[in-house]
C-alpha positions in Angstrom: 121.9 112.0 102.7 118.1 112.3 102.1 115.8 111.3 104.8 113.5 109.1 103.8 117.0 106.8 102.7 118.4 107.2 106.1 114.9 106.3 107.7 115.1 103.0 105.1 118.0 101.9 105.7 117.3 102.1 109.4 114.7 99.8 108.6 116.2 97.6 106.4 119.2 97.2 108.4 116.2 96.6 111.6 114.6 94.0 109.8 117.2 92.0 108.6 118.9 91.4 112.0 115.4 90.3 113.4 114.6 88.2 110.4 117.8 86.3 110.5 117.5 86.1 114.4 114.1 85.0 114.6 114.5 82.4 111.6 117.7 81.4 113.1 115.9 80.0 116.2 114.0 77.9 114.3 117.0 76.8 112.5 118.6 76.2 116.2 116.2 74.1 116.9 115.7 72.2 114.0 119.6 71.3 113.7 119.7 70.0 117.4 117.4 67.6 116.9 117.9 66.7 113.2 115.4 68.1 111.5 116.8 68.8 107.9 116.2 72.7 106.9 115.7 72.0 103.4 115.8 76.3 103.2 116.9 79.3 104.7 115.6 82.9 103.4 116.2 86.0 104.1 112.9 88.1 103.0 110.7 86.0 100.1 111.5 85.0 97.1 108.0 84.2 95.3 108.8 83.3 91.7 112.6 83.6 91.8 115.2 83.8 94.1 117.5 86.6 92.9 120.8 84.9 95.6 121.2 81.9 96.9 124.0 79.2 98.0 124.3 75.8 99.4 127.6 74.9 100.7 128.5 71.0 99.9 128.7 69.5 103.6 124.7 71.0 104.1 121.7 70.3 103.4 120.1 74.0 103.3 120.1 76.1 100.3 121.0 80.1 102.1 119.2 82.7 99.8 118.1 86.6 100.2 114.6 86.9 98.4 113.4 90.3 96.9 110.2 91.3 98.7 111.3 92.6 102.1 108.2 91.7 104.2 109.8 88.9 106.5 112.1 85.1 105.8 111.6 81.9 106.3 112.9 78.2 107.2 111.5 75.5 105.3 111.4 72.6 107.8 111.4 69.1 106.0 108.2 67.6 106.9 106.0 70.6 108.0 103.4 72.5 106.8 104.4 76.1 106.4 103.8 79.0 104.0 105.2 76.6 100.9 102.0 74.5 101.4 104.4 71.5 100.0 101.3 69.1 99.8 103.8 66.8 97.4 106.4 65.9 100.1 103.8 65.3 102.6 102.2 62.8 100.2 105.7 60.6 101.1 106.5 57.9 103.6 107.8 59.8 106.8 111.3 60.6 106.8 113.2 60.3 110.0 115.1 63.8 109.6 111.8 65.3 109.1 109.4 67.5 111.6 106.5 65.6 111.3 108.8 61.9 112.3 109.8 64.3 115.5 108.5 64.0 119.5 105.5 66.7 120.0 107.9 68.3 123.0 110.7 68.6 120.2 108.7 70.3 117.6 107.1 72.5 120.3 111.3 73.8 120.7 111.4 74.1 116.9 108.2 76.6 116.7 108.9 78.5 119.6 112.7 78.9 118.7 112.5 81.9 116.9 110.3 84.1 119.1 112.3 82.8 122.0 115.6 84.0 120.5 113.4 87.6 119.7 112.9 88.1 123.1 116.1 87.5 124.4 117.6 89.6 122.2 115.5 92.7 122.5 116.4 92.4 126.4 119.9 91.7 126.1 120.1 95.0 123.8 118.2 97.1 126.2 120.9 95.5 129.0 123.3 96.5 126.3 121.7 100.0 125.7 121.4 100.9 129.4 125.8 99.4 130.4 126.8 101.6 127.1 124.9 105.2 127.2 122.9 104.4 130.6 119.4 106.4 131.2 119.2 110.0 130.5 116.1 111.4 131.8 114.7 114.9 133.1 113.3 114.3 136.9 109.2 115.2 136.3 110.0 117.8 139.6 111.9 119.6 137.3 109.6 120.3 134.9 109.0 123.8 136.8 107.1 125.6 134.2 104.5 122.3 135.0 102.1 120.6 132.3 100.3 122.4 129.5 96.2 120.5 129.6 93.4 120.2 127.0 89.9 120.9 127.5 88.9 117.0 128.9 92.0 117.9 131.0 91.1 120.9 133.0 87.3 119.3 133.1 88.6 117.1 135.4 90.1 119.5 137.5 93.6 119.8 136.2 95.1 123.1 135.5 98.2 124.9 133.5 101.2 125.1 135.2 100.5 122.2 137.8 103.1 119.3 137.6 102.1 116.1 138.2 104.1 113.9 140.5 101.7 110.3 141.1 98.6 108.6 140.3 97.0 106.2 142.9 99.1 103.3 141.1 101.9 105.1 140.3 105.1 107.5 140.9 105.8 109.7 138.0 109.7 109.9 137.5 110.0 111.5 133.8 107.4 112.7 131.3 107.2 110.1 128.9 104.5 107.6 127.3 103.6 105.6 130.8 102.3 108.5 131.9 99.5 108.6 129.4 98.7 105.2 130.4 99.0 105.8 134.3 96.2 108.5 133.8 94.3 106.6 131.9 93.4 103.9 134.8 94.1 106.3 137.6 91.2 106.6 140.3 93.4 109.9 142.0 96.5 112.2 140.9 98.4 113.7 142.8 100.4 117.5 141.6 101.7 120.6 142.7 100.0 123.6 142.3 102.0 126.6 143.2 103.6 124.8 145.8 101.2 123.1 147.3 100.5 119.0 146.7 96.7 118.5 145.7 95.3 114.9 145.0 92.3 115.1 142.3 89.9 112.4 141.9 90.2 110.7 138.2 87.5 108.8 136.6 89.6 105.6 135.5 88.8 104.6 132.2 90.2 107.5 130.0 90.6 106.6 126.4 94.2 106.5 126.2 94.6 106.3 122.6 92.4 109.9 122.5 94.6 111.1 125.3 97.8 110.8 122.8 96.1 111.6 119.5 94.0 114.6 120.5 95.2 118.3 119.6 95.8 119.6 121.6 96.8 116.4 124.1 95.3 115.8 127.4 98.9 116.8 129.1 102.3 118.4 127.9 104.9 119.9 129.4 105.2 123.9 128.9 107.9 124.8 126.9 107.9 128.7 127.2 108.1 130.4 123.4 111.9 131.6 123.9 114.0 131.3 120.7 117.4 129.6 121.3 118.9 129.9 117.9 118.0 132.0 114.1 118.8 130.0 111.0 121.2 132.3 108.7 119.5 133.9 105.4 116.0 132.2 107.8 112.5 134.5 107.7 113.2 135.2 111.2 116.4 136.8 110.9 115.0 138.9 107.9 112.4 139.4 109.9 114.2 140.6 112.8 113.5 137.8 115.8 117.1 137.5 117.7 118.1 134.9 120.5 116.5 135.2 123.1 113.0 136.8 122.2 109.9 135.8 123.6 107.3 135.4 121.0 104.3 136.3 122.2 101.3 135.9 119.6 101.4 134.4 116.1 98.9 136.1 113.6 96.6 137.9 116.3 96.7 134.5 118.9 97.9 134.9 122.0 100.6 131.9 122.8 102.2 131.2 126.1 104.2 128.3 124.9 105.8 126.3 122.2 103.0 124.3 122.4 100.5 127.3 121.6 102.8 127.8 118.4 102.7 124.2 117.6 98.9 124.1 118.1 98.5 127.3 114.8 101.1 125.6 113.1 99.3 122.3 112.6 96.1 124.2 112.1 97.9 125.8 109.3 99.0 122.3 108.0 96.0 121.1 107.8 94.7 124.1 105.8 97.6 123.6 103.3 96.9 119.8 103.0 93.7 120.7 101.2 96.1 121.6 98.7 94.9 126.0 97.7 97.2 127.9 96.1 95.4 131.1 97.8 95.7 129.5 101.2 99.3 128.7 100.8 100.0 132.2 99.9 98.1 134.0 102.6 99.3 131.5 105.3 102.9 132.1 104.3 102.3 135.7 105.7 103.0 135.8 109.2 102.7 138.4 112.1 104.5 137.8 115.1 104.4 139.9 118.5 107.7 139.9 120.2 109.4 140.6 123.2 113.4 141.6 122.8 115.5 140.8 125.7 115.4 143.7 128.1 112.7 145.5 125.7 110.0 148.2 127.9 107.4 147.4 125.1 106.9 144.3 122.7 107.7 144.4 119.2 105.2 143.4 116.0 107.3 141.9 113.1 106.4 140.5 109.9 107.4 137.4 107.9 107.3 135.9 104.6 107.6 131.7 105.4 109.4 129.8 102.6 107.5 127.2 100.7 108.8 125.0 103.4 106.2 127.0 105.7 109.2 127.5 108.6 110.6 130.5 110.2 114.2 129.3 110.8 114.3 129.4 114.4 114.6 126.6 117.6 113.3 127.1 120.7 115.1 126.9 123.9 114.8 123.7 126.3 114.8 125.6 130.0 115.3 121.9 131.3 118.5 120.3 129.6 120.1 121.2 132.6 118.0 119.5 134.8 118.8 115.9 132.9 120.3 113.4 134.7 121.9 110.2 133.7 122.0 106.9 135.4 124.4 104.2 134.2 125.1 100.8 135.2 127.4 98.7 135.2 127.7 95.1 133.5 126.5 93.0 136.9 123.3 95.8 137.2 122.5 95.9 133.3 121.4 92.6 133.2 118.2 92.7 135.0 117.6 96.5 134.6 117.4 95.7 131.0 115.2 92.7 131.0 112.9 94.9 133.8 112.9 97.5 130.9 112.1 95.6 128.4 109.3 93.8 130.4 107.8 97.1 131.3 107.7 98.1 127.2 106.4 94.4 126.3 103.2 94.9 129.1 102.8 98.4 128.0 102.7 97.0 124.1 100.5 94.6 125.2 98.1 96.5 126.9 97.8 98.8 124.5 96.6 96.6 121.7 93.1 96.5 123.1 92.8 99.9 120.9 93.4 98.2 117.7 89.8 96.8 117.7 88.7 100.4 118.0 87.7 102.6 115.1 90.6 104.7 115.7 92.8 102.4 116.7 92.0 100.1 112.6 93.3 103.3 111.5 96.2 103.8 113.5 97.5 100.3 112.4 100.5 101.0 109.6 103.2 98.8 108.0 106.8 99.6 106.9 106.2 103.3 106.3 104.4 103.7 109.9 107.6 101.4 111.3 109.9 103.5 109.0 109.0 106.9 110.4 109.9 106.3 113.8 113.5 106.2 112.7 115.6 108.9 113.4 115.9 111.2 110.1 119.7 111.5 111.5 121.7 108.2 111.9 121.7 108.0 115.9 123.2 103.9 117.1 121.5 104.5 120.3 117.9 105.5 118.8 118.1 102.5 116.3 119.0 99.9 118.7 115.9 101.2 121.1 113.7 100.8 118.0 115.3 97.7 117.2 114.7 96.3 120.5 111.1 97.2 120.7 110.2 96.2 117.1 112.0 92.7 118.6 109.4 92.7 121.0 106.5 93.3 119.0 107.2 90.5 115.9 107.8 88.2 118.9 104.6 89.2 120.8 102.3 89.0 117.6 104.2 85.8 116.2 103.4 84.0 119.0 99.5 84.9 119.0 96.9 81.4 118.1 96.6 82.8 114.9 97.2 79.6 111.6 100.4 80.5 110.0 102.2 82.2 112.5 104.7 80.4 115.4 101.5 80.7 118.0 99.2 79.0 115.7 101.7 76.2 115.2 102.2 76.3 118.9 98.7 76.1 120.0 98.0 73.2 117.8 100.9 71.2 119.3 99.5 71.7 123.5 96.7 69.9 121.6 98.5 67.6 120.7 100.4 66.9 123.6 97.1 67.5 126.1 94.6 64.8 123.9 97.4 62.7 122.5 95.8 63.3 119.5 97.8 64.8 116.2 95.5 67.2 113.7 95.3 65.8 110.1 97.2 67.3 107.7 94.2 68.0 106.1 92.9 70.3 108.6 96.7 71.7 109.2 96.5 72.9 105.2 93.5 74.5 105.5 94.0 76.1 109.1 97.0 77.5 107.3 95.1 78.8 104.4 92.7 80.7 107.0 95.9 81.8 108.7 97.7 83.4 105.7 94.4 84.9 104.6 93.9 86.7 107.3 98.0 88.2 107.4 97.3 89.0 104.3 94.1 91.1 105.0 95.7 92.5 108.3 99.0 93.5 106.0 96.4 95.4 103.3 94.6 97.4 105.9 97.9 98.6 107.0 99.3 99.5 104.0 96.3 101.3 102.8 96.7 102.9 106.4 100.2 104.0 105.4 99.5 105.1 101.3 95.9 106.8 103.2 98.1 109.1 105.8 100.9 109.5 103.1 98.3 111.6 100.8 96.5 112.8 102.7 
């Protein structure tokens, strides 16, 4: 099956579960204290609605709209999306929102984000009792960390494995690590067997840490070839398990992550779209080193248009994995600890958004839809899932008109000054609210069509 299908239906599939979660909380909600839910939609349905139903004993018409950028409840008595200015215009009803205690609409508005959160830490509970935790031990990463130029400034070296900031134990290589370093005032490592502690500034620009190429720390995968493609460049060429490459057109390479480095100079190069440059890249010289070999071996390639050798590399560390599980009783709060450790580390991350770099890091459904698996993997998905529950929750809850938190805010007013808004200034809040979502969702989309070209 192509990719980019599996990727969307990955998303698809993601989006619809959340949507009808998070609507359904309102919906919750609404039902328990009589509110009439005139609607219920899955995705919008501006101009038509291509499905819909409404069983006889209920009051809600069920329909699936055709632009997949969300759902909605319409609430009887609210002022939502549908800016229903004519129903608001009648006597108040007393199945409606507006007829309802501040403390019960509070419930209503908060329903959906609640059930969002409680979901995405039930399935990371569910995640952890079903496959458990796989993770390499960072002590095992014995060929230590790879460093980029800021990097070894600051004292840091190839080959030394880091083990603990001043805040922090290390236990696997993974995103936290970025943001541990980033705040760190000290880091401790080992450096051919020794521990050193190095003094860190602690305000690193943790979004340049992770988008810089080379990357302020990776760990060394040595160049070793685990496997050759059949009717692959490199077996034409000659490479066999087990070689060691050891430069790549003239460059000298000590790791996949030398190779890596060429390669995505050579991308770039090819994205500027020369026919010339597309034919001289695809000629490659590679230095070798056979298995048991007295003297390296120089070997020449022709890359397909696909600009890949046909090789992978060999992981020195899948042996060193380990895997803690857990049972029912301990997956409960390991899972909402998880999850509460992703949420903060969302969270604290967002401060980059309002950064030049960070405007252009912001994507929609193609950015969301690329960190799919390009292989159907349940475990993978259900992580994404869980995190992307996490997110919508976190930003729908923000004091921003015409989200849940904008709703929310203006009902603590309410209940703090005993005072309701007018529905006059609700409308127009709402207006504000929607324009700027609107704005927000072109910026990312031009984001996504803006990396897609180019």
């Amino acid at each position: 099956m192509d990719i980019f299908l599996i990727r969307a239906l990955q998303l698809i599939l993601c989006f619809s579960i959340l949507i009808i979660l998070h609507e359904g909380g309102h919906f919750f909600f609404a039902k328990l204290f009589k509110v009439r839910v005139e609607k219920f939609c899955l995705f919008f349905d501006p101009w038509f609605t291509p499905f819909k139903f409404k069983p006889r004993w209920s009051d809600t018409t069920y329909c699936i709209g055709w632009l997949p950028l969300g759902g909605y409840v319409k609430i009887a008595g609210m002022i939502d999306e549908s800016l229903d200015k004519e129903q608001l215009k009648q006597p108040v009803k007393p199945w409606e929102f507006r007829a309802k205690p501040a403390w019960q609409r509070l419930l209503i508005m908060v329903g959906g984000v609640l059930v969002n959160f409680i979901f995405a830490f039930l399935l990371y509970a569910s995640i952890l009792f079903t496959w458990g935790e796989s993770y390499i031990p960072i002590q095992k990463l014995t060929h230590g960390f790879q460093f980029n130029d800021e990097a070894k400034a600051l004292g840091l070296k190839d080959g030394d494995i880091l083990l603990k900031t001043d805040q922090t134990i290390f236990r696997d290589f993974n995103a936290n690590v970025y943001r541990d370093l980033s705040v760190a005032h000290s880091v401790t490592l080992q450096r051919d067997g020794k521990l050193l502690t190095l003094p860190m500034p602690g305000d690193l620009d943790l979004l340049a840490m992770m988008k810089q190429q080379p990357r302020f720390c990776a760990p060394i995968l040595p160049a070793v070839v685990d496997s050759v493609t059949p009717k692959s460049p490199a077996l034409a060429s000659g490479i066999l398990r087990g070689d060691t490459i050891l430069a790549v057109n003239g460059k000298h390479i000590s790791s996949v992550n030398d190779y890596m480095l060429i390669r995505g100079t050579m991308d770039d190069i090819l994205s500027l779209g020369k026919p010339a440059d597309s034919l001289r890249l695809r000629q490659m010289a590679l230095v070798v080193k056979h298995p048991g070999a007295c003297h390296p071996d120089t070997l020449s390639l022709q890359l397909g248009t696909d600009m890949m050798m046909g090789i992978s590399w060999a992981n020195p560390y899948e042996h060193a994995a380990v895997t803690k599980h857990y049972s029912l009783v301990e997956s409960l709060p390991s899972g909402f600890a998880y999850g509460w450790k992703v949420l903060s580390g969302y969270v604290r991350d967002l401060k980059y958004v309002f950064t030049s770099d960070g405007a252009k890091s912001v994507g929609s459904f193609g950015a969301i839809g690329s960190l799919f698996p390009q292989a159907w993997d349940w475990m993978r998905f259900w992580e994404l899932t869980a995190f992307i529950s996490l997110m919508l929750a976190f930003m729908n809850i923000l004091p921003i008109p015409a989200l849940d938190g904008g709703h929310v805010f203006f009902l603590l007013i309410e209940v703090i000054t005993r005072r309701k808004p007018s529905d006059e200034f609700m409308e127009k809040a709402q207006m504000v609210g929607m324009t700027l979502l609107l704005l927000l969702m072109g910026l990312a989309i031009f984001n996504d069509v803006r990396n897609f070209l180019f």
